[in-house]
PAZAPA-4460 file (N, C-alpha, C; in steps of 0.05 Angstrom, whole numbers, plus 32768, in hexadecimal, padded with zeros to 4 digits):
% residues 254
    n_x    n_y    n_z   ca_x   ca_y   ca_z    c_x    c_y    c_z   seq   type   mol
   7F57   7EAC   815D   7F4E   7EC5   8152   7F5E   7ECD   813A     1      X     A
   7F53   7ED6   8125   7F5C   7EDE   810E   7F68   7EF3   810C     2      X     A
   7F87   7EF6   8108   7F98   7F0E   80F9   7F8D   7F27   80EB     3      X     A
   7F87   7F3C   80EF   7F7F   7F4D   80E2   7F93   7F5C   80CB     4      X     A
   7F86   7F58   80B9   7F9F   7F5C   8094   7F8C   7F7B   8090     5      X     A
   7F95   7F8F   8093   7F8B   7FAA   8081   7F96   7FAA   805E     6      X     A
   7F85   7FAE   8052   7F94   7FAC   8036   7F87   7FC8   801C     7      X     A
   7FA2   7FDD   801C   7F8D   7FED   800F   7F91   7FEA   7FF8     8      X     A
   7F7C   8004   7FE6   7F7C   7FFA   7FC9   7F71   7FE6   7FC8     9      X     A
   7F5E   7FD7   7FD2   7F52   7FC0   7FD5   7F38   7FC0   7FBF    10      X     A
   7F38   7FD5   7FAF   7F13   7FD0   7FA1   7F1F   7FC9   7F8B    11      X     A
   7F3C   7FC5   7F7F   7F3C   7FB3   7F61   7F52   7FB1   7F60    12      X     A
   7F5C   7FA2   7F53   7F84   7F9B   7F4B   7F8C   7F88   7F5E    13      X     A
   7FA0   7F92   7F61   7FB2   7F81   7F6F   7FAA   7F7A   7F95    14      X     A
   7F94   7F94   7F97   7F8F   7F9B   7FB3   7F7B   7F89   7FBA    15      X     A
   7F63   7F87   7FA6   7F4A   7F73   7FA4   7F54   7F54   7FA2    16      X     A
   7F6A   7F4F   7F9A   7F78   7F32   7F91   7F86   7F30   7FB1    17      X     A
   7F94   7F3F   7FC0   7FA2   7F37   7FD4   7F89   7F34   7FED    18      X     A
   7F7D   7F44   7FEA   7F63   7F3E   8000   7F5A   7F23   7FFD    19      X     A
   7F4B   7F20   7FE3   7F45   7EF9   7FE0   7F55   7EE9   7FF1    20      X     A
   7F77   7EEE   7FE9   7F80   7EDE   7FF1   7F8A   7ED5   800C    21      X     A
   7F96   7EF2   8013   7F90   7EF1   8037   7F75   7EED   8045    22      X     A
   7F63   7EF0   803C   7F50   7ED9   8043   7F46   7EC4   803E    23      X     A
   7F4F   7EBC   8028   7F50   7EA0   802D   7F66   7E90   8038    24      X     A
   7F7D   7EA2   8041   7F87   7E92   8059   7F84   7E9A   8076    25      X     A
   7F6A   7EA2   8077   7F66   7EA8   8093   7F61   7EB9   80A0    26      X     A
   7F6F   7ED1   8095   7F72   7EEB   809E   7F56   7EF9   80A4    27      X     A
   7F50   7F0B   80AF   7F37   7F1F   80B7   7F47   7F37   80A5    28      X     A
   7F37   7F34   808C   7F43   7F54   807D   7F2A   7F67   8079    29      X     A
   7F40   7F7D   8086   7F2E   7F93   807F   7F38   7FA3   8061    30      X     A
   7F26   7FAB   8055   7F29   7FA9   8035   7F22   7FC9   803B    31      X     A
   7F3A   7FE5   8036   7F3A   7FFA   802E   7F3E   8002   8017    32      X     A
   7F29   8019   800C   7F28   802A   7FF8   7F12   8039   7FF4    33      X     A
   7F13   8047   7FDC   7F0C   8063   7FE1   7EE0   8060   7FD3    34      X     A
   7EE7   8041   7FBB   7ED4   803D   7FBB   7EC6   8028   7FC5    35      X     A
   7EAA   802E   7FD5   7E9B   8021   7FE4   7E85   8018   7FDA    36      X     A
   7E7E   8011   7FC1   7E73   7FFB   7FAF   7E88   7FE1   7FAC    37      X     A
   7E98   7FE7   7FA7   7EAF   7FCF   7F9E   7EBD   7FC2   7FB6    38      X     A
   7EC0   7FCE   7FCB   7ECC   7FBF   7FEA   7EB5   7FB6   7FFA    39      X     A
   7E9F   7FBD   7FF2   7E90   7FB6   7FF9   7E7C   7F9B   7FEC    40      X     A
   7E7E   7FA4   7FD1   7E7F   7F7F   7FC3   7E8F   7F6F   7FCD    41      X     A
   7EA8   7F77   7FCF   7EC0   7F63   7FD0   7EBD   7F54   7FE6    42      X     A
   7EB5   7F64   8002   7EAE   7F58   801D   7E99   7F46   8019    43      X     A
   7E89   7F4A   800A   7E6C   7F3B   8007   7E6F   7F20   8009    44      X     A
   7E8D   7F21   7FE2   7E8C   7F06   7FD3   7EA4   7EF8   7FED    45      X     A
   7EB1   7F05   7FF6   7EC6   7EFA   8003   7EB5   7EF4   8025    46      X     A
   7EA3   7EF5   8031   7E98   7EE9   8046   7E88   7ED9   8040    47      X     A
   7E79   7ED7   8021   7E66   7EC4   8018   7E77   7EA7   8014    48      X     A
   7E8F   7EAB   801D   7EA5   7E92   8014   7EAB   7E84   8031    49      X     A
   7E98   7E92   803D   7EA1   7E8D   8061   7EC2   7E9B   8074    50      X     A
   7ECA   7EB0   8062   7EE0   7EBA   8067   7ED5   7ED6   8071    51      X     A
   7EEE   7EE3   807A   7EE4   7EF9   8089   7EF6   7F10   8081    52      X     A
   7EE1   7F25   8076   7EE9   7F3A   806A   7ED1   7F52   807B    53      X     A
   7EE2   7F6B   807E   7ECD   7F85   8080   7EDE   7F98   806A    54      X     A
   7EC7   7FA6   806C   7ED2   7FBE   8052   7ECC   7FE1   805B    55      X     A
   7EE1   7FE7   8055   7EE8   8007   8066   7EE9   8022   8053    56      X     A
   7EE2   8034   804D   7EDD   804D   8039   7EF1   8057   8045    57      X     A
   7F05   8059   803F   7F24   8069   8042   7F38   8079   802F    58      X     A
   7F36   808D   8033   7F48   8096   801E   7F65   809D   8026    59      X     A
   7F7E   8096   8022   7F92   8087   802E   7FA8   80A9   8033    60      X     A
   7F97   80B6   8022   7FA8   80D3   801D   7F9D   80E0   803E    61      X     A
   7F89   80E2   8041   7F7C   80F1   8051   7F82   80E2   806B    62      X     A
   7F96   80F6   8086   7FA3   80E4   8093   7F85   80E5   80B3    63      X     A
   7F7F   80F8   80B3   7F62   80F5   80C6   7F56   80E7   80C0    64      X     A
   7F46   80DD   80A9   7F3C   80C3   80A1   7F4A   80A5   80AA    65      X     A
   7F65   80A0   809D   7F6F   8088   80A5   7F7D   808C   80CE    66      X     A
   7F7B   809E   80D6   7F79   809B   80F6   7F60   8097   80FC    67      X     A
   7F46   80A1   80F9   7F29   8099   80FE   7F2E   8078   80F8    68      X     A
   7F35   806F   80E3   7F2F   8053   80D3   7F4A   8047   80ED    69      X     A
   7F5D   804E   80F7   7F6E   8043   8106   7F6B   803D   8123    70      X     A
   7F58   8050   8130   7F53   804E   813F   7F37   8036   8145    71      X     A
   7F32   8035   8131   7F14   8021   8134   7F1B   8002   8138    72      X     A
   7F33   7FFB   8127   7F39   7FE3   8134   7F41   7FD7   8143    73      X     A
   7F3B   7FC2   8151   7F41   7FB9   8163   7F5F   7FAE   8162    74      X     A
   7F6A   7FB0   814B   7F90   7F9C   8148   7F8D   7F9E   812D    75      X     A
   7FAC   7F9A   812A   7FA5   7F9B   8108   7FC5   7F8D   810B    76      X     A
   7FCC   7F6F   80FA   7FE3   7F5D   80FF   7FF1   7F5E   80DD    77      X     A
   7FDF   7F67   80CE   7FF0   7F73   80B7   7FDC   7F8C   80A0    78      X     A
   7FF2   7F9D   809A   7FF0   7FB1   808A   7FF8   7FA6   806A    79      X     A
   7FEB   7FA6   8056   7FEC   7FAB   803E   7FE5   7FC3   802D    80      X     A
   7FFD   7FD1   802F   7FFE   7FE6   801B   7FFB   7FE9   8005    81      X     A
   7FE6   7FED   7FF1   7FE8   7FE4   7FDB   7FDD   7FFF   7FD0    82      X     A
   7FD2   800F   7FD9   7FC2   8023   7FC6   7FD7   802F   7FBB    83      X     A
   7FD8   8033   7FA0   7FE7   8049   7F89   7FE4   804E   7F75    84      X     A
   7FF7   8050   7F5C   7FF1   8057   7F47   7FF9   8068   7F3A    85      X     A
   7FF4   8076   7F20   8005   8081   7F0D   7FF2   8096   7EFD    86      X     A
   8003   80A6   7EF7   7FEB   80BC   7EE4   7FFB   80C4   7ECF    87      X     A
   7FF4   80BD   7EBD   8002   80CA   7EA5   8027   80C5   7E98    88      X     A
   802D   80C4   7E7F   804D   80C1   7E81   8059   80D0   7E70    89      X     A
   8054   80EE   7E74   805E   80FE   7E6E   807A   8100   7E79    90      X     A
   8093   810E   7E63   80A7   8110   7E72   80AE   812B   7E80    91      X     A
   80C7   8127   7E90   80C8   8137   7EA9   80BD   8156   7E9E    92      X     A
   80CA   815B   7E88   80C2   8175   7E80   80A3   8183   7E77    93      X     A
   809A   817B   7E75   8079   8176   7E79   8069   8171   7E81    94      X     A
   8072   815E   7EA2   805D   8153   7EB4   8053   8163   7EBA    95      X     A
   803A   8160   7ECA   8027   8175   7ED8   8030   816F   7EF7    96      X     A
   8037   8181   7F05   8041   8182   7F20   8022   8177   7F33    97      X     A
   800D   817A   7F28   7FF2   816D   7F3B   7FFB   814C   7F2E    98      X     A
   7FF2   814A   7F25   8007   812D   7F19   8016   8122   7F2B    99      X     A
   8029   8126   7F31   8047   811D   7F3E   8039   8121   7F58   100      X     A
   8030   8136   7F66   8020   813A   7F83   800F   8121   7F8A   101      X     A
   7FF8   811C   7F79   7FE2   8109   7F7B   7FF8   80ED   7F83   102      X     A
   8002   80E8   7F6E   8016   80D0   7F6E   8034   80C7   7F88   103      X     A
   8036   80E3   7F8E   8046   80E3   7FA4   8031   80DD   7FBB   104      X     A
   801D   80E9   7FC8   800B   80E7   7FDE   7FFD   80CE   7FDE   105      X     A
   7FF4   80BD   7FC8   7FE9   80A2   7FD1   8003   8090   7FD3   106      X     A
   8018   809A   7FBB   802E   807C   7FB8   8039   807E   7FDC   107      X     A
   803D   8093   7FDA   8052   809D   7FF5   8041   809D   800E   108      X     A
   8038   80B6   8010   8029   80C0   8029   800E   80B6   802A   109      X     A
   7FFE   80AA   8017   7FF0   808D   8022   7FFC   8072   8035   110      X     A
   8015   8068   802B   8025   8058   8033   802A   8062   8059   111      X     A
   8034   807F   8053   803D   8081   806D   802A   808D   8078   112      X     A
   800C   8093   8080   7FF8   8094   808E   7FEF   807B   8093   113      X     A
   7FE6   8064   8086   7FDA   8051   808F   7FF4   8043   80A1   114      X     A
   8008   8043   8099   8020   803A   80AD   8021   8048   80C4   115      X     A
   802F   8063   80D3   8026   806F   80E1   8011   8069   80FA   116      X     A
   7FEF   806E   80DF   7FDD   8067   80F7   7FDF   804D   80F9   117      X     A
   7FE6   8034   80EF   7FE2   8018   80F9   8000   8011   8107   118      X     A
   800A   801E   8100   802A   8010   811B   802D   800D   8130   119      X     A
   801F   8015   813E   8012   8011   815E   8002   7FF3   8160   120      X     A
   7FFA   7FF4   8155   7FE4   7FDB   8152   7FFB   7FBD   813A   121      X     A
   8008   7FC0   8134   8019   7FA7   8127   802B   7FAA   8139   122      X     A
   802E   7FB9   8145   8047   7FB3   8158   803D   7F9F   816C   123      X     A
   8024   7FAE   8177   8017   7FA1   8193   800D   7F7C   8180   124      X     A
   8011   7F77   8173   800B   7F5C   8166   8019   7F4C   816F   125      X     A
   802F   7F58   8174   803F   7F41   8175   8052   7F3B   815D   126      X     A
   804A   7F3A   814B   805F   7F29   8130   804A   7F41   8118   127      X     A
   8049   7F58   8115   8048   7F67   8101   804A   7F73   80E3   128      X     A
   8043   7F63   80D5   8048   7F6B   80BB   803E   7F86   80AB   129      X     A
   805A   7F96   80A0   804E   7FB1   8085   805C   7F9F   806D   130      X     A
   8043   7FA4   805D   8051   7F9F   8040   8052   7FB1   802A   131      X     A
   8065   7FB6   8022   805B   7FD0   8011   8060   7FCC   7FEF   132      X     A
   804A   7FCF   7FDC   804D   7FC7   7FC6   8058   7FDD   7FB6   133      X     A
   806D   7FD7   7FAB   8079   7FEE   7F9F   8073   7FEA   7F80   134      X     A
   808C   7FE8   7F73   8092   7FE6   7F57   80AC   7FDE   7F56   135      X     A
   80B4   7FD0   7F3B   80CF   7FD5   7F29   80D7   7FF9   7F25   136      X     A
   80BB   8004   7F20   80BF   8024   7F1C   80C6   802C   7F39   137      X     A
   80D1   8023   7F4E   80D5   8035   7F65   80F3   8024   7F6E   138      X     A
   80FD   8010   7F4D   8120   8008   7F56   812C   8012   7F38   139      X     A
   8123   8014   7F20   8131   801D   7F0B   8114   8030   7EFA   140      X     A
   8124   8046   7EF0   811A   8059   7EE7   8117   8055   7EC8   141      X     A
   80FF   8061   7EC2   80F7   806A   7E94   80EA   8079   7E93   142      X     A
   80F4   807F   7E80   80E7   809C   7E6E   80BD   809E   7E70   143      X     A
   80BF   80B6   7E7B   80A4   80AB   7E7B   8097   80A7   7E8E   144      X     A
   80A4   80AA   7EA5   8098   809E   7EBA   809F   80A6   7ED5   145      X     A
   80AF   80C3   7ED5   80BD   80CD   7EE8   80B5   80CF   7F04   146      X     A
   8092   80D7   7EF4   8081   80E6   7F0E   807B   80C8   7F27   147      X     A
   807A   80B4   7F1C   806B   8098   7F21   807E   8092   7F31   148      X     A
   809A   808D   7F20   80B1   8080   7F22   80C0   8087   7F45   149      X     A
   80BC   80AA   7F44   80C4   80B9   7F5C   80B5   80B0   7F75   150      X     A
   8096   80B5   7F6F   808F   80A1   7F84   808D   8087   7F8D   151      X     A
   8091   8071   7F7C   8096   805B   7F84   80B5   8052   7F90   152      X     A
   80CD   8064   7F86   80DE   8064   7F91   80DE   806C   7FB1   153      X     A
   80CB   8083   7FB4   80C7   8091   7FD0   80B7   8079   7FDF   154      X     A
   80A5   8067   7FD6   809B   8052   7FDE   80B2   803B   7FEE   155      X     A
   80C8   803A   7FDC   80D3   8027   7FDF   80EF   802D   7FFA   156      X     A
   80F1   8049   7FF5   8106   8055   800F   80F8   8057   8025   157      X     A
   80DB   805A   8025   80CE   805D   803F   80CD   8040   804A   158      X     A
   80C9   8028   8037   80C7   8012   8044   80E4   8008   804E   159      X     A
   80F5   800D   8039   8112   8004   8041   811A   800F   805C   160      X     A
   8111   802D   8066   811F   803B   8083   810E   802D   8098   161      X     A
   80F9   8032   808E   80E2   8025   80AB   80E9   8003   80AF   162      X     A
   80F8   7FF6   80A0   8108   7FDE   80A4   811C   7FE4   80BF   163      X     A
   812A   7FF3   80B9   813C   7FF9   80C7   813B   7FFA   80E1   164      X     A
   8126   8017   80E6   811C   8024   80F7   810F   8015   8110   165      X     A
   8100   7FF5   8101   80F5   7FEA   8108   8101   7FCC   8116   166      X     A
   8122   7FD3   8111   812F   7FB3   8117   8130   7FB3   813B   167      X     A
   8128   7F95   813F   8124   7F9D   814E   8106   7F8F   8166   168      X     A
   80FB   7F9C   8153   80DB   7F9B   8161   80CA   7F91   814A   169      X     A
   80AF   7F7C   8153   80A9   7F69   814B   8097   7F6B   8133   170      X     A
   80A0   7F83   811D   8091   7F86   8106   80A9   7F84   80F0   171      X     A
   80AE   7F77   80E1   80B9   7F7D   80C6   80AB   7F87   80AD   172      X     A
   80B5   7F91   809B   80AE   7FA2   8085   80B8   7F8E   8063   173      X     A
   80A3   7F8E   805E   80A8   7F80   8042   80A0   7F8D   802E   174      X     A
   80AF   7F8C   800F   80AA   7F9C   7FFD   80A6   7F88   7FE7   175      X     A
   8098   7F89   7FCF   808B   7F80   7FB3   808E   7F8F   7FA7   176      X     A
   80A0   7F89   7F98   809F   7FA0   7F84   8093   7F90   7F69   177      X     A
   807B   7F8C   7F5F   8073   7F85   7F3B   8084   7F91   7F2B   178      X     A
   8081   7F89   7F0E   808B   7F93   7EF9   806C   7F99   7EE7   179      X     A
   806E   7F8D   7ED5   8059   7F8C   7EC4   803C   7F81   7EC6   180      X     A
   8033   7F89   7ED5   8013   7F7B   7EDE   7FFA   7F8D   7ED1   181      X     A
   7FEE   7F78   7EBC   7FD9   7F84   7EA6   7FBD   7F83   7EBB   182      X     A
   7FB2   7F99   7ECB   7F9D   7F99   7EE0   7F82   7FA4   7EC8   183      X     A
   7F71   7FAB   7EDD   7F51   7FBB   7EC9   7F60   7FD9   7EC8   184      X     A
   7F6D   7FE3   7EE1   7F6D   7FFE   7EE5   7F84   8008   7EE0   185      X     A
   7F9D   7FFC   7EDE   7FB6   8018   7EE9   7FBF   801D   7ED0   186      X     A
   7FBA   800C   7EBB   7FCD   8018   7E9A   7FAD   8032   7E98   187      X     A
   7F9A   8029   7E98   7F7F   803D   7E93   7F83   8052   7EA3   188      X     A
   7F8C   8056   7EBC   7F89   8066   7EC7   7FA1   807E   7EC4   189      X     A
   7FB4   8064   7EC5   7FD6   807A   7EB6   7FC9   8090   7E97   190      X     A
   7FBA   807E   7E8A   7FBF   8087   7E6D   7F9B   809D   7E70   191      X     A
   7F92   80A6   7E88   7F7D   80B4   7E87   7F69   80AC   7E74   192      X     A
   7F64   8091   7E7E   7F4B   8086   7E71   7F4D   8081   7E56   193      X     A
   7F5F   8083   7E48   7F6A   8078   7E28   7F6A   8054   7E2A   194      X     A
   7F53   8049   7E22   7F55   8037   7E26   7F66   8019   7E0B   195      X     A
   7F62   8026   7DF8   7F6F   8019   7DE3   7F8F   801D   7DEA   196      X     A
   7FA1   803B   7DF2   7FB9   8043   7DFE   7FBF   802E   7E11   197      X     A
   7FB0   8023   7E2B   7FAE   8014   7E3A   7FAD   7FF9   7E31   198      X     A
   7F9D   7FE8   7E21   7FA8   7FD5   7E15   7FC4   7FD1   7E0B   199      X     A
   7FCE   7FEB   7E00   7FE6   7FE5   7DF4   7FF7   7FE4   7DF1   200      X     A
   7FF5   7FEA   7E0E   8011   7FE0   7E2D   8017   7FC5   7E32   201      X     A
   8004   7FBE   7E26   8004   7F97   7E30   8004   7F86   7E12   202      X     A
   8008   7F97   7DFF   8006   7F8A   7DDE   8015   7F80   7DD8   203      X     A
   800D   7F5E   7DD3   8026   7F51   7DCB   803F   7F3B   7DDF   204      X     A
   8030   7F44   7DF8   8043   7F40   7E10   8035   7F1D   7E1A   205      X     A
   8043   7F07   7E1C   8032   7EF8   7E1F   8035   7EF6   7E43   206      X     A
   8020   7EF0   7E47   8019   7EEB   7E63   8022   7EFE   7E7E   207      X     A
   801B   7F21   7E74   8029   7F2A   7E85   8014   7F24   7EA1   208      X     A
   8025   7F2E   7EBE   801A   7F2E   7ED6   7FFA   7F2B   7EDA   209      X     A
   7FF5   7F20   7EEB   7FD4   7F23   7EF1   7FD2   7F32   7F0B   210      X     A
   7FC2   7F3C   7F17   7FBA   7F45   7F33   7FB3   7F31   7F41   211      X     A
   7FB3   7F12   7F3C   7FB0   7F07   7F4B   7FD2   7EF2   7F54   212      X     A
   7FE2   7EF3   7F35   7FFF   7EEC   7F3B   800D   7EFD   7F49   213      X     A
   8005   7F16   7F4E   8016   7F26   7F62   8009   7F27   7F82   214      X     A
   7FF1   7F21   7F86   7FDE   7F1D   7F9D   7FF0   7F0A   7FA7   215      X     A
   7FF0   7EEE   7F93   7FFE   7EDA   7FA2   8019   7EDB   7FAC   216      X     A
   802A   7EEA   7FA5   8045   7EF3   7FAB   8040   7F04   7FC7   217      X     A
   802D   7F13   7FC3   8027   7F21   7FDE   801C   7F0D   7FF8   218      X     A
   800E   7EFE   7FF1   8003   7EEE   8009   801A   7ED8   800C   219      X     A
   802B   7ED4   7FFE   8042   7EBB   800A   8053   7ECA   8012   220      X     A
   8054   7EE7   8010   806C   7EF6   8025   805F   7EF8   803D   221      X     A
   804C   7F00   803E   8037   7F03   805C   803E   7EEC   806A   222      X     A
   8031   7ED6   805B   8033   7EBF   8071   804C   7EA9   8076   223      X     A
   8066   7EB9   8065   8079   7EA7   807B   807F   7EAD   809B   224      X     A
   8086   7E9F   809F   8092   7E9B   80BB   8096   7EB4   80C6   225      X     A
   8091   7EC2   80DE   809B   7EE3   80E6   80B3   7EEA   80EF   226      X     A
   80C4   7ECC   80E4   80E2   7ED5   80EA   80EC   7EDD   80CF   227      X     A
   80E1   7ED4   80BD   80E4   7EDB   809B   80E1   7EF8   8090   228      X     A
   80EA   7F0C   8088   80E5   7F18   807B   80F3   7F22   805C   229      X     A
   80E1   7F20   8055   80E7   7F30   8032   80E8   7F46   8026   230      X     A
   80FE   7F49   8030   8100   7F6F   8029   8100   7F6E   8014   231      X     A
   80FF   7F64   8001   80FA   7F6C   7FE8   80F9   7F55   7FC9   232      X     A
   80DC   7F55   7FC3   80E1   7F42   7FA7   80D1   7F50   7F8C   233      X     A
   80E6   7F49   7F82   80DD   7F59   7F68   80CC   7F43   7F58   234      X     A
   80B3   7F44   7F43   80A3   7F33   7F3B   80A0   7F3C   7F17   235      X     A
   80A8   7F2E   7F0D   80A0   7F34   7EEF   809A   7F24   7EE0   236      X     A
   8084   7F26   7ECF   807F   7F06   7EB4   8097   7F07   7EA9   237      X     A
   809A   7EED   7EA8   80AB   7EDF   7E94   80B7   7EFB   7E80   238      X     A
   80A6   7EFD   7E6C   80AF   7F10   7E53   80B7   7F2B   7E60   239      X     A
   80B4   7F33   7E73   80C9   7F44   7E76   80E2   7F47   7E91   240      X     A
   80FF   7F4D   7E76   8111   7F45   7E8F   8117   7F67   7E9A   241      X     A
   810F   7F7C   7E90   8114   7F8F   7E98   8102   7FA5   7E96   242      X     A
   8103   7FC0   7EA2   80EA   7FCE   7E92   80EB   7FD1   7E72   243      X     A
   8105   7FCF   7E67   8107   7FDF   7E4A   8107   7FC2   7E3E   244      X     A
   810F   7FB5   7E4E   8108   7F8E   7E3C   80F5   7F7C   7E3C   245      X     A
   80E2   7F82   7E27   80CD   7F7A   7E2D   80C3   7F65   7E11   246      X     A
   80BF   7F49   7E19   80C1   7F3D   7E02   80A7   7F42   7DF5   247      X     A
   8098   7F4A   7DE0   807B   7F43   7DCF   807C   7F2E   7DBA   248      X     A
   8065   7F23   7DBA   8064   7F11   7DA2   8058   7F26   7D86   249      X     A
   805D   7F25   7D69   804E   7F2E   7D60   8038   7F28   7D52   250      X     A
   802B   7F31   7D46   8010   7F23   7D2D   8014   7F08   7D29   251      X     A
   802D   7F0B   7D1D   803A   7EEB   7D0C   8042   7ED6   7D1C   252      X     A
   8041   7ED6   7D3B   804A   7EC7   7D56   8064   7EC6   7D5D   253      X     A
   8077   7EDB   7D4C   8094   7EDA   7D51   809F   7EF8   7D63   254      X     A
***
């Protein structure tokens, strides 16, 4: 019988790339998010491959919703946390406090609702996996980025305690943190639909991240051994060794 992988944020990025790939190693993923055109393709193309995917309309904020969605399954042997995101990079003195809220409740209290209601059920597994995708923005801080930065750091203390909390008993907690990954959505969505702004986050940069090079980093933490765990790997292209170091090529190829 097949492992059941929940994976939210699953209708594009990094969330749609880790679903592929936990099913194509096997897994029974259920593919959460909020849109049900796109999880619902995704299940299509991904059972048309003879793999096994269902797709769930969840919104990860709303904690009655993900207990309805928790209660329905029958086991669930790993959690992939992935829904988040960023709004805007205004500095601290300017942010919009709905801003920083929105961004705290999916980075954070998405994280810890779908955990919560599924911990009962990875525990009873047997060998239990949470993974929680953070950021570089939730281990070193920039200008710019306070509101994001705060919650991915809150991302990253909730996974580091529930480590703890959890030694012991037969689930460990793993964290990913990306650096630079050029997706369809999160520079567009940071920069409120400015889409040329959004290009020009990634100008010049050769070969930053894909959603599918960080998928794969996510599915080889899943499937080592359940005595293994990886509390923590940080993932960045080549060109950049830091947030503020970031190599570009220019016009002239230098």
């Amino acid at each position: 019988m097949s492992v059941t992988a929940v994976v939210t944020g699953a209708s594009s990025g990094i969330g749609a790339a880790t679903a592929r790939g936990l099913a194509a190693e096997g897994y029974d993923v259920v593919l959460v998010a909020r849109r049900a055109d796109r999880i619902e393709a995704l299940a299509k193309e991904i059972t048309g491959r003879g793999q096994q995917a269902r797709a769930r309309v969840v919104d990860v904020t709303d904690r009655a919703a993900v207990d309805a969605f928790a209660d329905e399954l029958d086991g669930c042997g790993v959690l992939v946390n992935n829904a988040g995101g960023a709004i805007g990079t205004e500095p601290v003195a300017t942010g919009d406090p709905d801003d920083w809220r929105t961004m705290y409740e999916v980075n954070v209290l998405g994280v810890l609702n779908m955990t919560q209601a599924l911990l009962p059920k990875l525990e009873a597994s047997g060998d239990g996996t949470v993974l929680v995708l953070t950021s570089v923005a939730g281990h070193v801080v920039y200008e710019g980025g306070a509101g994001y930065v705060a919650a991915k750091h809150g991302a990253h203390t909730l996974a580091a305690t529930l480590r703890l909390e959890l030694v012991g008993k037969p689930v460990r907690v793993l964290e990913v943190a990306p650096g630079m990954v050029k997706t369809e959505e999160f520079s567009l969505n940071r920069l409120r639909g400015d889409s040329e702004a959004a290009e020009a986050v990634y100008a010049g940069v050769p070969d930053p991240l894909s959603a599918e090079d960080v998928a794969d980093t996510v599915v080889w933490a899943v499937t080592r051994p359940p005595h293994v765990n990886i509390d923590l790997l940080v993932v960045r292209p080549r060109a950049q060794a830091a947030q503020h170091r970031v190599h570009r090529v220019s016009d002239d190829g230098n």
